[in-house]
C-alpha positions as CSV (number, residue, x, y, z in Angstrom):
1,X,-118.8,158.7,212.4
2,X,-120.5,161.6,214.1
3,X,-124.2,159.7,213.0
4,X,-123.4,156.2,214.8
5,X,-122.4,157.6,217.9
6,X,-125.1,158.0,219.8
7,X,-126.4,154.9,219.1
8,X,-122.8,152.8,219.8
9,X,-123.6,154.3,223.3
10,X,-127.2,153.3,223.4
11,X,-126.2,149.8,222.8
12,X,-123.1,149.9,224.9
13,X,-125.7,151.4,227.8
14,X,-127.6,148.5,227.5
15,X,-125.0,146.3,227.4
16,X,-124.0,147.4,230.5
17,X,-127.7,147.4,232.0
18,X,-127.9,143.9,231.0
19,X,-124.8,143.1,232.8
20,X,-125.5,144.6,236.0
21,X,-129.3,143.0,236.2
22,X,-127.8,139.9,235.4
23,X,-125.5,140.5,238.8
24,X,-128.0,141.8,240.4
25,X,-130.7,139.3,240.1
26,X,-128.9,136.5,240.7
27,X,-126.6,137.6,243.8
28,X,-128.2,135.7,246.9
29,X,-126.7,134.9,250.7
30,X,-125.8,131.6,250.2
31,X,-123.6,128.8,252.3
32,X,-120.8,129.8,251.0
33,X,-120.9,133.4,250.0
34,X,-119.0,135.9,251.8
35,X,-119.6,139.2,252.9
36,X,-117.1,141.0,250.4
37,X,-118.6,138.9,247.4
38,X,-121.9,139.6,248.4
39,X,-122.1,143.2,248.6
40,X,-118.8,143.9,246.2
41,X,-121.3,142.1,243.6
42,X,-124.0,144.7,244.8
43,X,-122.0,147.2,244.2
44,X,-120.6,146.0,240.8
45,X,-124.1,145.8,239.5
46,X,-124.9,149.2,241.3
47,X,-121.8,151.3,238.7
48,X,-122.6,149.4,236.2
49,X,-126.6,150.8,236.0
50,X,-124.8,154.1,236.5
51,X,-122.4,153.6,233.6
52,X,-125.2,152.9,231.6
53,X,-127.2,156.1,232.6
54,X,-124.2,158.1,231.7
55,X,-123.6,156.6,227.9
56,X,-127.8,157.1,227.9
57,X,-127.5,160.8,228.9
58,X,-124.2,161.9,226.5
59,X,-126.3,159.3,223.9
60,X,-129.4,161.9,224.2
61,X,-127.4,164.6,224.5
62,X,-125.8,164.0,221.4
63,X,-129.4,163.4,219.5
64,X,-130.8,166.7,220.8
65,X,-128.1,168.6,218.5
C-alpha cells in the first residue's frame, strides 16, 4: 500500500486543481450574483489550489524516500 500512495495523492491533487480552475474560470459579476457568492467562490477555488499543493508536496515527499 505504501507504493500507491504517492500517486493516490497525485491524482487526488489534481482532482482538486481541476476543481478549483473549473470555479475559478467560470465565476463572473453577473446580474444576479452576490457579493458573498462571488468572492466565497474565489476563495473556494483559492483552498482548493492549496489543497492540491499540499497532497503534491507529501506526494513528492513520499517519492524522494
Amino acid at each position: 500500500m505504501d507504493d500507491i500512495q504517492p500517486y493516490v495523492f497525485l491524482v487526488i491533487g489534481a482532482f482538486c486543481l481541476l476543481i478549483a480552475s473549473l470555479f475559478a474560470g467560470n465565476v463572473e459579476w453577473v446580474l444576479g450574483a452576490t457579493e458573498t457568492s462571488y468572492y466565497g467562490t474565489l476563495a473556494i477555488a483559492f483552498v482548493l489550489i492549496l489543497v492540491a499543493g499540499i497532497f503534491w508536496v507529501s506526494a513528492a515527499r513520499s517519492l524522494k524516500k
